[in-house]
N, C-alpha and C positions, 0 to 999 in steps of 0.2 A: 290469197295474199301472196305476193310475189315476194320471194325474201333471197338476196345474195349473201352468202357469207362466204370470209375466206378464214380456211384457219392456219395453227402452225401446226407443228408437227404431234403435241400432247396428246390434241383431244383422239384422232384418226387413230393412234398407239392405243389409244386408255382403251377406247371403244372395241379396237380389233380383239385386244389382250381377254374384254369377256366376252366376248362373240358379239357384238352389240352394233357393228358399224354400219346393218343395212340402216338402222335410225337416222342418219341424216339423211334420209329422203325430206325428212321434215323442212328443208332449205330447198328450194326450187333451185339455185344451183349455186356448186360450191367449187372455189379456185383456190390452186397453192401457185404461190412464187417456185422458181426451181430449187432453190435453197432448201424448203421443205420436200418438195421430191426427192433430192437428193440425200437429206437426214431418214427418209422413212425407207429409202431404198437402203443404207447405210444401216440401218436397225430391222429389215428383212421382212420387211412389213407391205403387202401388195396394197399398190393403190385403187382403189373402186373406181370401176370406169366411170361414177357417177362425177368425180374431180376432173375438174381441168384444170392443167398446168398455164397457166399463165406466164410472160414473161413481162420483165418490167419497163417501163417506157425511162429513155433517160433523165426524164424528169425524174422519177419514182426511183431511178439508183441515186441521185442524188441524195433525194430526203433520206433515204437506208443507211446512205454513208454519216447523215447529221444523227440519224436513229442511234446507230451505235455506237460513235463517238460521243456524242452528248449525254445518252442515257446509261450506255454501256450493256446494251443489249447484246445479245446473240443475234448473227448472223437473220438466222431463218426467220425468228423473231419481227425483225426489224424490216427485213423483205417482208413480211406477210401484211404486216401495219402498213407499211409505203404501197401495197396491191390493194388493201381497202380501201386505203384513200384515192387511189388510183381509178378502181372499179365504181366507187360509191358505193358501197357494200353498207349492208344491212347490220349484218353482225362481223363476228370478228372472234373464232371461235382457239380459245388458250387457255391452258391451266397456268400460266405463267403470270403470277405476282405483280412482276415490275412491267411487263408486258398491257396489263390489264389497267393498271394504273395510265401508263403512257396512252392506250389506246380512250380511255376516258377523257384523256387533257384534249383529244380530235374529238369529242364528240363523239364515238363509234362506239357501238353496244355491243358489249365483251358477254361471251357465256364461254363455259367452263363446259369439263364431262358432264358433272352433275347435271349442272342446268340442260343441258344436251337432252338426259333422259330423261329430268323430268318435264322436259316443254313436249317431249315426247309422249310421255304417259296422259300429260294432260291435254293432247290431241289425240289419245287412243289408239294410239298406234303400237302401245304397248299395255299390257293388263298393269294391274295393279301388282299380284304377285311379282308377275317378270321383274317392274322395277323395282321393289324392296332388294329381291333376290338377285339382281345385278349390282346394284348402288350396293350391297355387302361385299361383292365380288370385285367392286372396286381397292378394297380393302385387302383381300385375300389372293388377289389374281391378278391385277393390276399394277404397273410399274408407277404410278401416282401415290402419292405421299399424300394422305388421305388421314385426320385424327379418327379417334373410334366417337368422340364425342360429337363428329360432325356427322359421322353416318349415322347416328341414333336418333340424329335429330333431324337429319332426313328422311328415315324411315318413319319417322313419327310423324310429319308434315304428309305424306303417302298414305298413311293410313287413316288423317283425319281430313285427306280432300273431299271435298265434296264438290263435283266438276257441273 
């Protein structure tokens, strides 16, 4: 299955932060706007050669300018959603809220870290232990704002897969 996704700058942080970023192999390929480049190069985080930078077509800087003036998005944000719709992307990978919401009103299927590993685990790409023991890691190690009531319940959903 051919799957594009583009993300912002969260999920490439969350994932680096537990060692966890070779996983998006699981996207056949994945593009940031420069906006993102430049927030992840800005927070000292190397980008996997598996990303390509994209730049925006002027079409695609306008919709960014209606993005963040209308919604009141962040920058990077608002470039990433304007490069989905742009590229036709698959997914559309953010820990971001208001980000997640907007990209829903397009039609465009948002996944978060969490979701990241576990669409991962359940392609196998990752053991079962692994992802318990990261999705805690998100909690502990991670710069994502994460409740303890959410990874319980994720680690719970992990342990009663049956793939």
């Amino acid at each position: 299955m051919g799957s594009k996704a583009v993300s912002n700058t969260g999920p490439i942080i969350h994932l680096t932060e537990i060692n966890l970023i070779r996983i998006l192999t699981i996207f056949q390929n994945i593009t940031i706007p420069e906006e993102v480049e430049e927030e992840l190069i800005k927070n000292k985080v190397s980008i996997p050669k598996k990303i390509k930078i994209t730049q925006l077509r002027p079409e695609s800087k306008d919709k960014t300018k209606i993005l963040t003036n209308e919604y009141n998005l962040d920058l990077g944000e608002a470039e990433a959603i304007s490069l989905a719709l742009q590229e036709k992307s698959d997914y559309f990978l953010t820990d971001d809220l208001g980000a997640r919401q907007i990209a829903k009103e397009y039609n465009i299927e948002t996944h978060g870290t969490i979701g990241i590993i576990l669409r991962a685990f359940k392609k196998g790409l990752i053991s079962r232990e692994i992802t318990i023991e990261k999705i805690k890691e998100l909690k502990t190690n991670s710069s994502l704002f994460i409740t303890q009531d959410l990874i319980s319940e994720v680690v719970e959903s992990v342990k009663n897969f049956r793939g």
